[in-house]
N, C-alpha and C positions, 0 to 999 in steps of 0.2 A: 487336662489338656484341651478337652472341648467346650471347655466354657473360657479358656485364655484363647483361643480361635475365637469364639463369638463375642468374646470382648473385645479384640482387635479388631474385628472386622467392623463393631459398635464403634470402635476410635473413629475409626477412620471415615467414613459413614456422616458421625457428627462432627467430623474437624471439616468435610466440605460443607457443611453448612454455613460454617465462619467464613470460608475462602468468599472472597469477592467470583464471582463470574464475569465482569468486565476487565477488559485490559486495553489498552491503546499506548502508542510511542509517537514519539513527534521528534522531528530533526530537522534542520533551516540550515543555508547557506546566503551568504550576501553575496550578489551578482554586481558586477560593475556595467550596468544598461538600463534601459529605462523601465518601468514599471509596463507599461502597455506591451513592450514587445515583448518582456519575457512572458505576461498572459498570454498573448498572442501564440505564443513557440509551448507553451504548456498546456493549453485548452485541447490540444491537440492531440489524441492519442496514438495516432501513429507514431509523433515526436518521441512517445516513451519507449520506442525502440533503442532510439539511439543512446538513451543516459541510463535507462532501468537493469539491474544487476539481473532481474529477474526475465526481465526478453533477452538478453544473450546468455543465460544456462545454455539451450537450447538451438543453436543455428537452423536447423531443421526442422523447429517447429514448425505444424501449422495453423497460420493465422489467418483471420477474417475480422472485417470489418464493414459493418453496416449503421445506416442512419447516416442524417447527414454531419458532417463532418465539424468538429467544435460547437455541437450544439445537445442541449438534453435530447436521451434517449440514442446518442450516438453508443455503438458495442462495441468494444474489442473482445475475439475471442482466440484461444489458443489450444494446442493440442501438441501434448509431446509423450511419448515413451520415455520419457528420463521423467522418476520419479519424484523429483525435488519441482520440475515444472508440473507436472499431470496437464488438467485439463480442466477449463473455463471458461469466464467470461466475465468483462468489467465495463460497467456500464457509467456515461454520465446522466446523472439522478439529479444535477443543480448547476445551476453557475448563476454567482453575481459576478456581471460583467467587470471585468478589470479587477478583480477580489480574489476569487474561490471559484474551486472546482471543485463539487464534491462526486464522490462515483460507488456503486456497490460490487464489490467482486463479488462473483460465486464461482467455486469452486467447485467441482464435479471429483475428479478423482486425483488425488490417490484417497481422497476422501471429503463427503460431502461437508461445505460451509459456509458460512455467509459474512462477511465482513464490509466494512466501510473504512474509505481512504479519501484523501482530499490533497489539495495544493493549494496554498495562500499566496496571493503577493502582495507585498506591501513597499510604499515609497520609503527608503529613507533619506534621500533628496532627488534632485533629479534626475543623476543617472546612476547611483546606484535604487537596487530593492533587493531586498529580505522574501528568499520563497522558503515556504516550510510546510514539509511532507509529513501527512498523517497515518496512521492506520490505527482500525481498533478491530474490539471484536467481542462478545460474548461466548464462553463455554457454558450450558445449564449445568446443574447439580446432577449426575453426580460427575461426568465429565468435569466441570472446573477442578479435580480433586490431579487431572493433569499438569495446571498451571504450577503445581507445587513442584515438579518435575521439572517443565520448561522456562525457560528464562526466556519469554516473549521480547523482552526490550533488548536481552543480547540477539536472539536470532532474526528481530528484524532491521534494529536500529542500526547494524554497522551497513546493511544493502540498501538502506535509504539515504545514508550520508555518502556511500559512495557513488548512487545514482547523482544525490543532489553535485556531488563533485565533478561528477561527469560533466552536467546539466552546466554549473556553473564554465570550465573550456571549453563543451562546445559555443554557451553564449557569447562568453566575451571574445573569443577567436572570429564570431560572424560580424559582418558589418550589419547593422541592425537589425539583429537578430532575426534574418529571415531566418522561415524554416523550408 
């Protein structure tokens, strides 16, 4: 029995070796507006209130915001007691103007992590554009032996496409896409 224990535990051990420790998901919506305003209305992190699944878990969080506004090094951070939000901070780490936003979250509790997300915009004529929402992430060995558990691409990809749905009525409902 003690050696089919320590051979199991040998499986398992050497099956997270094989596991990738990368994962990332990506989701896009076409917006009917111009490419400049929707970067315009997404550079912006306060904006992510309004469309992000993940700022209304929570009504009562709280939030802060520092740096200046739509530009690198700008922070949002948040703090909640409902466990599915915890506690954080997502920073912009890039922008090419009128392109990309890229940003780092870190996560604090319910448990410590470090991840990277982004926003694209792209023309596909001149009032419509294509935005597409990123996240990724690394787990080390032997942590990545969780991914085998989680379904990363289910648990974040349907709250990216609902955000970007959001994102998409509030844009086209604005007249040009003030925020």
């Amino acid at each position: 029995i003690l050696f089919g224990i320590i051979g199991l535990i040998v499986l398992v051990l050497a099956t997270g070796l094989l596991i990738d420790e990368e994962y990332g998901v990506e989701r896009d919506v076409t917006i009917s507006m111009t490419k400049d305003n929707v970067f315009e209305f997404v550079k912006l992190l306060k904006n992510q209130d309004k469309f992000s699944v993940w700022a209304k878990m929570d009504p009562n969080m709280e939030k802060g915001f520092t740096g200046t506004v739509g530009t690198v090094g700008c922070v949002s951070s948040w703090a909640s007691s409902n466990p599915d939000v915890g506690k954080g901070e997502q920073e912009i780490v890039g922008i090419t103007p009128g392109n990309r936003i890229d940003y780092e979250l870190s996560f604090i509790e319910p448990f410590e992590s470090r991840s990277d997300a982004w926003m694209t915009t792209s023309a596909l004529d001149s009032n419509t554009t294509k935005v597409v929402w990123g996240f990724s992430g690394k787990m080390d060995y032997p942590m990545n032996l969780m991914l085998l558990m989680m379904d990363m691409e289910g648990m974040i990809a349907k709250d990216l496409q609902t955000g970007l749905d959001e994102l998409k009525v509030i844009l086209e409902s604005q007249s040009g896409g003030e925020s």
